[in-house]
TORBANU-16485 format. One line per 4 residues: number of its first residue (from 1); their letters; for each residue x, y, z of N, C-alpha, C. Coordinates in steps of 0.1 Angstrom, whole numbers, plus 5000, padded with zeros to 4 digits. Example, Ala and Ser with C-alpha at 12.3 -4.5 7.8 and 13.67 -1.06 7.14 Angstrom:
<pts>
1) AS) 5132,4943,5078,5123,4955,5078,5132,4967,5078; 5128,4978,5071,5137,4989,5071,5129,5000,5079
</pts>
This chain:
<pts>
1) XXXX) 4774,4779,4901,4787,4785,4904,4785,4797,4914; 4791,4794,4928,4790,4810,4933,4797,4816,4933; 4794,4828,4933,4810,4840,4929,4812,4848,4945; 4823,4848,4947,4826,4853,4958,4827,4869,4954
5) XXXX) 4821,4874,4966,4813,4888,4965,4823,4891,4975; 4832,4901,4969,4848,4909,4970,4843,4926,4971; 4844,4934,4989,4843,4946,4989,4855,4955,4986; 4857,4964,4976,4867,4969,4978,4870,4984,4982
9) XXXX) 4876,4986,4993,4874,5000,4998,4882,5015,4990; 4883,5022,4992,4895,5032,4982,4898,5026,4972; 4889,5024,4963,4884,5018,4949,4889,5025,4939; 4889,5042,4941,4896,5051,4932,4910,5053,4932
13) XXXX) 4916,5050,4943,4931,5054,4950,4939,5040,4944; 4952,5046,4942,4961,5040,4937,4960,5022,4933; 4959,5017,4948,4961,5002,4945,4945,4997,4941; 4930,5006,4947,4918,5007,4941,4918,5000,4926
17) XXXX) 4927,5014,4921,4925,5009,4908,4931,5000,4900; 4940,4994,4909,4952,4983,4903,4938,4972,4905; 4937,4974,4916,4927,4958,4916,4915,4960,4908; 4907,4968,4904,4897,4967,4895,4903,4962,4879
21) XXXX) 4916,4958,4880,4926,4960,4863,4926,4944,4868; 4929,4938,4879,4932,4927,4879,4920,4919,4880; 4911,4926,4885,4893,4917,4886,4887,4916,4874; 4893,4927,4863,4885,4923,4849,4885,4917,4849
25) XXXX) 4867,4910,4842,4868,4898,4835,4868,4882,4845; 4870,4885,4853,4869,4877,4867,4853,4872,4867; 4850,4858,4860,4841,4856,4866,4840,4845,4877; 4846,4845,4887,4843,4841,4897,4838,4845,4909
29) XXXX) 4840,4862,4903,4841,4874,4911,4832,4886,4910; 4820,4886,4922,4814,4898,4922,4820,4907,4926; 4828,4919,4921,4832,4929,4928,4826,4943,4935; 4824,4950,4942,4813,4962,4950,4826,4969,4947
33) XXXX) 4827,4981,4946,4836,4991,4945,4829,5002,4946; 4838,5005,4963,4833,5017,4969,4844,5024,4971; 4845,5040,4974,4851,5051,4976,4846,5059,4984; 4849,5072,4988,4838,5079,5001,4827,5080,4996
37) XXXX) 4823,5085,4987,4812,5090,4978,4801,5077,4978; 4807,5063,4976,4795,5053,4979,4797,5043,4995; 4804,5047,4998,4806,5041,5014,4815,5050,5025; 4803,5052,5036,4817,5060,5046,4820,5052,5053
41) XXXX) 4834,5047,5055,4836,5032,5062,4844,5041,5077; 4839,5054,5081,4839,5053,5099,4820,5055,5102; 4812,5049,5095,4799,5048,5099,4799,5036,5099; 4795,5029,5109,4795,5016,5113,4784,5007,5106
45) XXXX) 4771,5017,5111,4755,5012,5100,4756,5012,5087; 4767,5021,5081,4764,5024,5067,4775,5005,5061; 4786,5007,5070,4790,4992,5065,4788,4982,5066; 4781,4981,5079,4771,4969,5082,4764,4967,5069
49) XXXX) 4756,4977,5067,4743,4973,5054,4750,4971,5041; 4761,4976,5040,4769,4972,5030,4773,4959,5029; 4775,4954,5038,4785,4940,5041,4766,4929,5039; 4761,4933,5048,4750,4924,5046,4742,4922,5034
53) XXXX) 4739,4935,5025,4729,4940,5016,4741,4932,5004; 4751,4933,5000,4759,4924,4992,4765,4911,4997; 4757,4904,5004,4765,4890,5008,4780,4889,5007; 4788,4899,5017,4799,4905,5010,4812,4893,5016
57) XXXX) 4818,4885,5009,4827,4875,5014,4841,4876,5021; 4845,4885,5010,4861,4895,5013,4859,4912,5015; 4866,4911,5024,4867,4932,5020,4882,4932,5021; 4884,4942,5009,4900,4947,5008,4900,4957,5012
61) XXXX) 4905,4966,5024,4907,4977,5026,4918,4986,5022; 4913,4993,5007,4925,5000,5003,4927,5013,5004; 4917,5014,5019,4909,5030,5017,4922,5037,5033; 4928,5046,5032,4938,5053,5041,4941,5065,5039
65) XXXX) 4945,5071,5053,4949,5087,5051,4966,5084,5047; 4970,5088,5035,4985,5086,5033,4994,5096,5030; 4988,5109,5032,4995,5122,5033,5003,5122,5041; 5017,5115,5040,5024,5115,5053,5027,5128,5062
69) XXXX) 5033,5139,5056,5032,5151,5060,5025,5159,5068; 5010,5156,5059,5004,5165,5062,4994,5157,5072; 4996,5143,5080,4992,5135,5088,4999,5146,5098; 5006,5149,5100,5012,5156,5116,4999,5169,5118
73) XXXX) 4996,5175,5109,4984,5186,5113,4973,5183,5110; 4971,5170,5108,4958,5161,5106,4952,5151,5115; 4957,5148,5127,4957,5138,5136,4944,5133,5135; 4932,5144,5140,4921,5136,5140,4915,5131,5129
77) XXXX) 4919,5133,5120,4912,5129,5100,4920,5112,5095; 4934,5117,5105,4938,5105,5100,4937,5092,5110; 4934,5096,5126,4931,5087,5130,4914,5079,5127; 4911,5090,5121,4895,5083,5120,4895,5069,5111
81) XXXX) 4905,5074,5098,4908,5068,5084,4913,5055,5087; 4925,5059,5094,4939,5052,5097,4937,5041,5107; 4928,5044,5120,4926,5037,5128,4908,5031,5133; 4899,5041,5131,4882,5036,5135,4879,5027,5125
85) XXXX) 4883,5033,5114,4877,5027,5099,4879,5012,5099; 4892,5007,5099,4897,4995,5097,4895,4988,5109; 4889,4994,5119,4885,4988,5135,4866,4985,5128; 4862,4993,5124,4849,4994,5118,4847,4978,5110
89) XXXX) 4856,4981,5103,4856,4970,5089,4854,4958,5098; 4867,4957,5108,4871,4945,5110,4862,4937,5117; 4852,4952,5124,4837,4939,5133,4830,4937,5125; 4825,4943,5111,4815,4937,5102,4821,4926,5093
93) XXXX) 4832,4926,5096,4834,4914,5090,4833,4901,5093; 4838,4902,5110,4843,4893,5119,4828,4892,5121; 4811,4902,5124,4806,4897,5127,4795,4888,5117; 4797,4894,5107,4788,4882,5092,4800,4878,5086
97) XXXX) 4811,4869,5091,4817,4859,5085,4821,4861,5073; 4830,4875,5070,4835,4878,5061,4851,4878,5067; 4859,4880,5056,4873,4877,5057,4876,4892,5052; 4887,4899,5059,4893,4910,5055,4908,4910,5055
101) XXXX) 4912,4920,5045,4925,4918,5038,4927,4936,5043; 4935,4942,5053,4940,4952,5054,4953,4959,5045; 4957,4966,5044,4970,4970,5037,4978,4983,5046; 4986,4979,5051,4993,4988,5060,5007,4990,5053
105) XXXX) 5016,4993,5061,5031,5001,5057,5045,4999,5069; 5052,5002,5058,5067,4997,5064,5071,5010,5075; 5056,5022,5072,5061,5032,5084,5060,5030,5099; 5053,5018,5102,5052,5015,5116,5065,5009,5121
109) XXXX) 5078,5007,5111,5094,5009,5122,5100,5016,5116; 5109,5020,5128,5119,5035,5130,5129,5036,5120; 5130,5022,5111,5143,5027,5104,5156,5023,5108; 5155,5023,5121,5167,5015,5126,5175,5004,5126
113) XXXX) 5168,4994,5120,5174,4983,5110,5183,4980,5104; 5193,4971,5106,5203,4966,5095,5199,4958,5085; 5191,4951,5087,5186,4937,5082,5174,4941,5081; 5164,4932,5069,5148,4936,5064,5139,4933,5075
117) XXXX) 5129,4938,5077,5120,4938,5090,5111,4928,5087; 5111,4924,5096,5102,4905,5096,5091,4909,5103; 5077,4903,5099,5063,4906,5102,5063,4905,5119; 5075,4898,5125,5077,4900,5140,5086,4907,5150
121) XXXX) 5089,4915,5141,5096,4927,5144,5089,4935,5151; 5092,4942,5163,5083,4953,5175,5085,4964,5160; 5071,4969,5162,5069,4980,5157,5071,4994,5166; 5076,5003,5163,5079,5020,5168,5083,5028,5156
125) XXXX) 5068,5032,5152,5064,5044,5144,5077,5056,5147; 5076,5064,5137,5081,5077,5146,5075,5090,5135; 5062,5086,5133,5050,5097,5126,5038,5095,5132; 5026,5105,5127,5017,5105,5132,5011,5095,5121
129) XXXX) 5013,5093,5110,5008,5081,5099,5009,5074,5102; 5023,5070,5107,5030,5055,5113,5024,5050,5125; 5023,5059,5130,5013,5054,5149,5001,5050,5146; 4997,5060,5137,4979,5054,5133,4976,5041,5123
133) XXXX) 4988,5039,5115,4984,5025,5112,4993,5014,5115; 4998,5018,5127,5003,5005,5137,4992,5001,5148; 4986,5016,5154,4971,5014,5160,4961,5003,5149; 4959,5006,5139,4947,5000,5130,4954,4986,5131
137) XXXX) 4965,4985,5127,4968,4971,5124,4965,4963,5139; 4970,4969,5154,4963,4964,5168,4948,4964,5166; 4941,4971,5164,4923,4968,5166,4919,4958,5155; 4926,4962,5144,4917,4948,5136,4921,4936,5140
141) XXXX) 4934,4931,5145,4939,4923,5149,4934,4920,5163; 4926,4928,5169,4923,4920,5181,4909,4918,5179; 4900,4928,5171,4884,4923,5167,4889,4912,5157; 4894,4912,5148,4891,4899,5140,4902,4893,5138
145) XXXX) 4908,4885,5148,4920,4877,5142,4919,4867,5133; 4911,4865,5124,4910,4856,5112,4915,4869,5099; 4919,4880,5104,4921,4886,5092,4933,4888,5086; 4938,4897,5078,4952,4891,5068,4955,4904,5068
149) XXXX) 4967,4911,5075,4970,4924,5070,4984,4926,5062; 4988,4932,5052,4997,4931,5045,5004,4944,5045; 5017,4946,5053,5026,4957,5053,5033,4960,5036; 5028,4972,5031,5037,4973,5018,5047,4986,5023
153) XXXX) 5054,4988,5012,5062,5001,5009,5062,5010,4999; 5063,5023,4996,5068,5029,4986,5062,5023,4973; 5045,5028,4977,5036,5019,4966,5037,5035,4955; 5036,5030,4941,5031,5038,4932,5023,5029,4923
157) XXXX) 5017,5033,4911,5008,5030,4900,5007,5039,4888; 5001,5041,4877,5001,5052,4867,4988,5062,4872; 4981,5057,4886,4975,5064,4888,4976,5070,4896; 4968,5084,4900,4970,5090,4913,4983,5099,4917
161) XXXX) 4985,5106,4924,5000,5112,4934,5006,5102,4939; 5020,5099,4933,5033,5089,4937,5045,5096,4934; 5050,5090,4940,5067,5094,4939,5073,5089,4921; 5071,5086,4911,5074,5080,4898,5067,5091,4891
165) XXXX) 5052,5094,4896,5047,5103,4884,5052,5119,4888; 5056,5120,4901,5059,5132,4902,5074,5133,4902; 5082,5126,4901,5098,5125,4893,5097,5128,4879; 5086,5120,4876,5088,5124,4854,5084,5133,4855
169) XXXX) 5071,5139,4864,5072,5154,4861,5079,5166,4862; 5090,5164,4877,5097,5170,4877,5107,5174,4865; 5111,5161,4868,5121,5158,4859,5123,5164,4842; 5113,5165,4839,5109,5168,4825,5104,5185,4824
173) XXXX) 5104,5195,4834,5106,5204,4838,5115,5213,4844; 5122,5203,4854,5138,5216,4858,5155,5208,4852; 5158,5215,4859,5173,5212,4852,5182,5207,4861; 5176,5211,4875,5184,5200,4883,5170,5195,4897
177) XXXX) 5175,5182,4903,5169,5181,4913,5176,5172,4922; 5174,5176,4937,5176,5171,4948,5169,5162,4952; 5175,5148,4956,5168,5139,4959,5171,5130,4973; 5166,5127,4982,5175,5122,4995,5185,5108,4989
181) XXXX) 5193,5107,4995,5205,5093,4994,5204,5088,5007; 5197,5086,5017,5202,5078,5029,5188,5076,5035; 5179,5075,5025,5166,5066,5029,5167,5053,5019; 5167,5047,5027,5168,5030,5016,5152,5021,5020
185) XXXX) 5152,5021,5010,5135,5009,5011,5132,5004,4995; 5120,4998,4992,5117,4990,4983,5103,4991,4973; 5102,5000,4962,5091,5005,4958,5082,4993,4955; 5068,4996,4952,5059,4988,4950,5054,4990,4936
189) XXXX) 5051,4982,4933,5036,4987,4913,5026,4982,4926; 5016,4988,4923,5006,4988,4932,5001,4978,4925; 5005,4973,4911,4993,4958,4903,4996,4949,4909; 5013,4947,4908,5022,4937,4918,5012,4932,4929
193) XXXX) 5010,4939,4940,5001,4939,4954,4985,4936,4951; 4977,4939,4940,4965,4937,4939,4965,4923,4935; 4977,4921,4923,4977,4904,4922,4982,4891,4932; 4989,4902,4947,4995,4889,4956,4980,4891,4964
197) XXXX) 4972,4902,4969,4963,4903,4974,4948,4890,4968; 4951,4891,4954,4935,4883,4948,4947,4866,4949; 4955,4864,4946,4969,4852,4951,4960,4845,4966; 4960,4857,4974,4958,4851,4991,4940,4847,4985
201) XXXX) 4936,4854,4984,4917,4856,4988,4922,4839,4972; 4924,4837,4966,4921,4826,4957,4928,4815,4963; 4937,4819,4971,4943,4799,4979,4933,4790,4987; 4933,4777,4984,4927,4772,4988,4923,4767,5003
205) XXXX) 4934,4775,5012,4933,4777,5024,4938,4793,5028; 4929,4797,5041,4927,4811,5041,4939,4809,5050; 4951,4821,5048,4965,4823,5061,4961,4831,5069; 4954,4834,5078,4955,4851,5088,4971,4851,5093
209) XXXX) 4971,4864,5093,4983,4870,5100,4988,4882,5089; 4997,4887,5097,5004,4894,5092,5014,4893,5080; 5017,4897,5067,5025,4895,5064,5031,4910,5055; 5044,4905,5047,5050,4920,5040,5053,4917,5026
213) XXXX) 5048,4927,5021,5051,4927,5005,5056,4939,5001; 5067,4941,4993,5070,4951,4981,5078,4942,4969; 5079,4951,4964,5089,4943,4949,5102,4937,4955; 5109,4932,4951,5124,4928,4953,5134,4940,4953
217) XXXX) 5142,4935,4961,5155,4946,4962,5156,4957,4969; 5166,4966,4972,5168,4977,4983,5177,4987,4974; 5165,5000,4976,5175,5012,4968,5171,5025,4977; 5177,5037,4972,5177,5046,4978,5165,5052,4972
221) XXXX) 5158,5063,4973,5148,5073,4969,5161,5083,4957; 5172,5086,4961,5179,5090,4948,5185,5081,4939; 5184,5067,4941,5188,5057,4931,5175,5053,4923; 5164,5051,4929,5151,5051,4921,5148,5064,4915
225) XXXX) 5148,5077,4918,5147,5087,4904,5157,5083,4896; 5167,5079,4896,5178,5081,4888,5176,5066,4878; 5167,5065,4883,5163,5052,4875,5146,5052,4868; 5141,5060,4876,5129,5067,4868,5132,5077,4856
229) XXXX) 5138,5084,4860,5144,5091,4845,5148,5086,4835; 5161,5075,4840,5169,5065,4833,5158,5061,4819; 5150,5052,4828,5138,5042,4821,5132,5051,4814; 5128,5064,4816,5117,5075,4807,5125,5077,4796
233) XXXX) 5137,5079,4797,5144,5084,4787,5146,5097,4786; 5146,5107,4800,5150,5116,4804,5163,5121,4805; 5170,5130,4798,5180,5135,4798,5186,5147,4805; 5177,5158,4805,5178,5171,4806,5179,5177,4817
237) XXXX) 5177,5166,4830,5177,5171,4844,5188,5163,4850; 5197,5168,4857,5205,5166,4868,5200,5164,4880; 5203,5152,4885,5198,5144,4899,5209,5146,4908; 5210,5153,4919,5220,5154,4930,5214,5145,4940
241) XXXX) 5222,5139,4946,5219,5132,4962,5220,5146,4972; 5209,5143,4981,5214,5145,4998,5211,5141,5008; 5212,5149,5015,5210,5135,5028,5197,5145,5035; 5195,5136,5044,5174,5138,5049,5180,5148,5051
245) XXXX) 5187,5153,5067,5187,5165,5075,5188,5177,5063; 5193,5180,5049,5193,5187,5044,5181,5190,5033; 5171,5183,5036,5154,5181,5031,5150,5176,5042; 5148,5187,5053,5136,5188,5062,5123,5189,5058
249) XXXX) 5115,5176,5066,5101,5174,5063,5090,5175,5074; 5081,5177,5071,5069,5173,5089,5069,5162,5092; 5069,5149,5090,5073,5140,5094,5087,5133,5093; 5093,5126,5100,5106,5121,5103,5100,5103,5096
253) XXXX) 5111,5099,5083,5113,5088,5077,5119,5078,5085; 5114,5066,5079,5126,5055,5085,5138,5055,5068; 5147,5055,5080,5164,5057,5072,5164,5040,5065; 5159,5034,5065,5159,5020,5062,5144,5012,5065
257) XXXX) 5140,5010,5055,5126,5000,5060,5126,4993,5049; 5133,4983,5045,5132,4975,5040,5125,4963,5043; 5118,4954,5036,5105,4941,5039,5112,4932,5041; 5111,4919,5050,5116,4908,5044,5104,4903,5041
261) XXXX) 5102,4896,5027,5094,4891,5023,5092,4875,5024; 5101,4872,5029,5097,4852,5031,5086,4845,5032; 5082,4855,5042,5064,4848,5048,5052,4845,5035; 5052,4854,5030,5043,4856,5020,5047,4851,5006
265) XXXX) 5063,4847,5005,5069,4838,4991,5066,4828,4997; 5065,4822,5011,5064,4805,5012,5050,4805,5011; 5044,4809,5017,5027,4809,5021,5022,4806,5006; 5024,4813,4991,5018,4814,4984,5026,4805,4971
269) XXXX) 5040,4805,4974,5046,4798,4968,5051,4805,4954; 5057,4821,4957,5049,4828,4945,5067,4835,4945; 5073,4837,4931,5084,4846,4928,5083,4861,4930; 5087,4870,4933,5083,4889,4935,5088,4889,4924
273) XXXX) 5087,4901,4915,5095,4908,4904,5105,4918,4911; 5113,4915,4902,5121,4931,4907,5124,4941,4910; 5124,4951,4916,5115,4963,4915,5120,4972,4900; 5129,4970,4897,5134,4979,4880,5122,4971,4870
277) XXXX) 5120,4959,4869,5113,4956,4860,5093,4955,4863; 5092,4961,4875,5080,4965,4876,5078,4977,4870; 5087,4986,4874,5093,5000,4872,5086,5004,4858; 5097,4992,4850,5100,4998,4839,5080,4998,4830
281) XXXX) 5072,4982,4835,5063,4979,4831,5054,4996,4837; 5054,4996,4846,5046,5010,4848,5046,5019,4843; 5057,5027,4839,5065,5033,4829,5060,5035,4817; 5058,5025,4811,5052,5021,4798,5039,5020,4794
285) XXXX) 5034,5018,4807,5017,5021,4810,5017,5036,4808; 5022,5043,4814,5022,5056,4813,5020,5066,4801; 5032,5060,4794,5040,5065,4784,5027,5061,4774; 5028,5050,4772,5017,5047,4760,4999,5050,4766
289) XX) 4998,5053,4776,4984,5058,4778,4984,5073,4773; 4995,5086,4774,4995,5094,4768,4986,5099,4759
</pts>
């Protein structure tokens, strides 16, 4: 039996560790799990030997600068991250015959949208995060077009800095909070994405191209706290809506970035969950990890 020898990058970070939860126990599956500390993936030698020295089949790149904010006074950290790295990856893969699985974001369009953004939709960033992984998503796509990049949204998990863990925290601390109402998009469980991601790398024919995943459905950033509370069983804080212009940030949001997700339901043949009842499963991870 050979086991396909699966690299995975930002191994510690959020969706990292969704996929090591979904690889337990996987014996079909050699998994490498690196993080900066065992791989610097903008040294090109260091991932070469990586990719070679483990007969490495797939690499997942879950490794990204995603401080959106603090991307605008970080240009060159995040373009290294955001854009060399996954340019890096994509020649050692493309040149020992490995397959790579990118993970990019619904920030490479403006928001201007009525309707859900289709993987052929012109992309126009309007951040310095957003530019640098619409760049990465162009270089890997022109060194290895056999590869698979997958736009998500509004990923959280019980791990790490997310918008879910830092609502219950708020929330369970003040007495009132402001939340924007006129950013609409589609949160992710980062497990959700590690199981459509091992879905693609297990079909019996490999898809390259682009495609988009988040959970099901379209809500605002103050209808999802109000629904993270909801589900916690939070009482004691008062959620107000506002609107962006009155929560100025260093980077500028898309007012709408909703996925359409078709590509990726026909391709795999596969139902999304909905984003409340991923929600609520995360939630519960939480609550009872305590």
């Amino acid at each position: 039996m050979n086991k396909k020898n699966i690299l995975i990058t930002g191994a510690n970070g959020q969706l990292g560790r969704e996929m090591r939860k979904v690889l337990e126990g996987d014996i079909f599956v050699n998994a490498i799990y690196t993080d900066v500390d065992e791989l610097d993936i903008t040294d090109a030698a260091a991932i070469e030997a990586c990719v070679v020295s483990n007969r490495v089949d797939y690499i997942v790149n879950c490794a990204a600068f995603t401080a959106v904010d603090a991307a605008e006074s970080s240009v060159e950290l995040c373009t290294k991250l955001n854009v060399e790295a996954p340019t890096l990856l994509a020649q050692a893969a493309h040149k020992h015959g490995a397959r790579l699985i990118h993970i990019s974001t619904d920030y490479v369009f403006d928001g201007t949208n009525c309707r859900p953004y289709r993987e052929d939709d012109p992309v126009c960033p309007t951040s310095v995060y957003g530019s640098t992984k619409a760049a990465g998503e162009r270089h890997v796509m022109d060194v290895a077009p056999e590869s698979i990049i997958i736009r998500t949204a509004w990923l959280y998990s019980p791990h790490g800095k997310n918008f879910v863990k830092t609502m219950l925290e708020l929330g369970s601390s003040r007495d009132t909070l402001r939340v924007v109402s006129d950013q609409v998009g589609t949160p992710t469980h980062a497990l959700d994405l590690a199981s459509v991601i091992m879905s693609l790398i297990s079909c019996e024919q490999w898809h390259p191209g682009i495609y988009h995943f988040s959970n099901e459905g379209a809500i605002s950033w103050y209808d999802f706290t109000m629904a993270i509370l909801r589900i916690a069983g939070i009482t004691t804080c008062h959620v107000l809506p506002c609107m962006s212009k009155d929560y100025p940030t260093a980077a500028t949001r898309p007012h709408y970035s909703v996925l359409d997700k078709s590509k990726i339901k026909n391709t795999l043949g596969i139902e999304i969950p909905y984003w409340e009842e991923s929600l609520e499963q995360c939630i519960s991870t939480l609550i009872n990890n305590k």
